[in-house]
C-alpha positions as CSV (number, residue, x, y, z in Angstrom):
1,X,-10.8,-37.5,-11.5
2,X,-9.9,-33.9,-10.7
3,X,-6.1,-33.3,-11.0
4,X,-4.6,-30.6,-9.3
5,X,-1.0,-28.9,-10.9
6,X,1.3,-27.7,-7.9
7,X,1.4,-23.8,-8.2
8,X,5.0,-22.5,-9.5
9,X,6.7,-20.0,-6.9
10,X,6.7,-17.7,-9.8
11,X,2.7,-17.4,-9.6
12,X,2.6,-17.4,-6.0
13,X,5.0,-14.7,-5.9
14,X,2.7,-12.9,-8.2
15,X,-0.2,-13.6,-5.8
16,X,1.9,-12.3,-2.9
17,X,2.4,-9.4,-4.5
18,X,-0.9,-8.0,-5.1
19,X,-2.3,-9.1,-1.8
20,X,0.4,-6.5,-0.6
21,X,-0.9,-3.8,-2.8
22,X,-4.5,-4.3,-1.6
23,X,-5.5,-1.0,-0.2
24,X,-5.9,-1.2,4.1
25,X,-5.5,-5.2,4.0
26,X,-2.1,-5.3,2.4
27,X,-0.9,-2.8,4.8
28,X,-0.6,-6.1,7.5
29,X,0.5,-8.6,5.1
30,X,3.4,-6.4,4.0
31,X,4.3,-6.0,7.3
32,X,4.0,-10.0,7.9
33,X,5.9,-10.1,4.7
34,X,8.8,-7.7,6.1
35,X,9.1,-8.7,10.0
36,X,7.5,-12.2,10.9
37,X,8.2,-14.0,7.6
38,X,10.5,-16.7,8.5
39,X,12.0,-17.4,5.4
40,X,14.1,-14.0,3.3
41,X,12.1,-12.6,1.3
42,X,12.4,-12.2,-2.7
43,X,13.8,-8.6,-3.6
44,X,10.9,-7.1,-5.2
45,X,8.3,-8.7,-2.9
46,X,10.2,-6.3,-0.3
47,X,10.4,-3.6,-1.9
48,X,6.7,-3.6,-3.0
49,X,6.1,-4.5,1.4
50,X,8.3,-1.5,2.0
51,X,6.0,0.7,-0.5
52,X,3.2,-0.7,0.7
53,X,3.8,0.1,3.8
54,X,4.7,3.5,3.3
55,X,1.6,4.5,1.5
56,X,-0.5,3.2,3.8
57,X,0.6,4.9,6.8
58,X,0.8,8.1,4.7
59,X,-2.9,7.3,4.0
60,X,-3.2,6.4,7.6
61,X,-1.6,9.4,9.3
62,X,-2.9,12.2,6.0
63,X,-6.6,10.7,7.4
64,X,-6.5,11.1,11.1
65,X,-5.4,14.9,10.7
66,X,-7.9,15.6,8.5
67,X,-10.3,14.1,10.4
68,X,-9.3,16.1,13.7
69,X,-8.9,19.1,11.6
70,X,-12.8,18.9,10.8
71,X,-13.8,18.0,13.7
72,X,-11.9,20.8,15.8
73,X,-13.8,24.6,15.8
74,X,-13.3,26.5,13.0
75,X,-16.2,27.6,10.6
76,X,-18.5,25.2,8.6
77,X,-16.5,26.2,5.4
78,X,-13.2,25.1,6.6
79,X,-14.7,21.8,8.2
80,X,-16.0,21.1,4.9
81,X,-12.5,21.5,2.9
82,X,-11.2,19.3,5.7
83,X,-13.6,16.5,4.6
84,X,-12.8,17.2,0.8
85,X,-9.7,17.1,1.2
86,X,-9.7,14.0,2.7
87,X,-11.6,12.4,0.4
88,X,-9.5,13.4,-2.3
89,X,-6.6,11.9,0.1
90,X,-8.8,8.8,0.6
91,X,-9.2,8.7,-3.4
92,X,-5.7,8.8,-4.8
93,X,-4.4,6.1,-1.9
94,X,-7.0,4.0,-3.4
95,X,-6.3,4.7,-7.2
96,X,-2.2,4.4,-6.7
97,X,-2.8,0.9,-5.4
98,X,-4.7,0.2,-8.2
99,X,-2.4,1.8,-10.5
100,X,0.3,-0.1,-9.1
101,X,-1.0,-3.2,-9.7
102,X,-1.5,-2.6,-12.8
103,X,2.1,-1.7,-13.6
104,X,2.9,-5.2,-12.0
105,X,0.4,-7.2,-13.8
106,X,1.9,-5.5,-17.3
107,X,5.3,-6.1,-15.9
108,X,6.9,-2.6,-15.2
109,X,8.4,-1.6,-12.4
110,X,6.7,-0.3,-9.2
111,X,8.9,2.1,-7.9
112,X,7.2,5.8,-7.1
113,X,9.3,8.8,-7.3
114,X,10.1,10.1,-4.1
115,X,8.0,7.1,-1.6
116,X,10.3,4.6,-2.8
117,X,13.6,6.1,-1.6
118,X,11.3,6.7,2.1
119,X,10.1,3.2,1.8
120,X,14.2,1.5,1.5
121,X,14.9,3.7,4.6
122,X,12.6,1.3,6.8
123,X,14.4,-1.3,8.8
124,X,15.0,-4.9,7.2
């Protein structure tokens, strides 16, 4: 007979917080996380909703003006850094998310110098 162990709020809390750092699909469930959550959230599950948050619509916004910054009329060489450039912005969103959780799955703190004190301005 199979038995199945009830899941500890610590491990789903753990769960919840990586789904958040998931690059582009942790962008809505931080936000679900933050303003349709009916229940208060735990204290670092916000903050790490709030950061997530912030770096993806960093990522977001960085992409767009790249992109209309290739796409407008300047010469083939500046189109080209345009699209560099935002890979490289593409790149490090990608690999801080990573990094990230990383630092949660050994334990240390997620807290980015400078994003962090954007991300507690956002409204509870």
């Amino acid at each position: 007979m199979l038995s199945v162990k009830p899941s500890s709020p610590n491990s789903l809390l753990r769960l919840r917080l990586y789904l958040n750092l998931v690059p582009v699909f942790g962008v809505p469930a931080s936000l679900w996380t933050l303003y349709a959550s009916p229940q208060q959230p735990h204290t670092q599950l916000k903050q790490v909703s709030r950061l997530a948050v912030v770096l993806g619509m960093g990522w977001l916004l960085a992409t767009v003006l790249l992109s209309a910054g290739a796409h407008s009329e300047f010469s083939q060489v500046a189109t080209l850094r345009f699209w560099l450039v935002n890979g490289f912005v593409g790149t490090g969103y990608f690999v801080t998310n990573l990094w990230l959780m990383l630092r949660l799955s050994r334990g240390k703190t997620t807290r980015l110098p400078g994003i962090s004190q954007l991300s507690r301005r956002l409204p509870d």
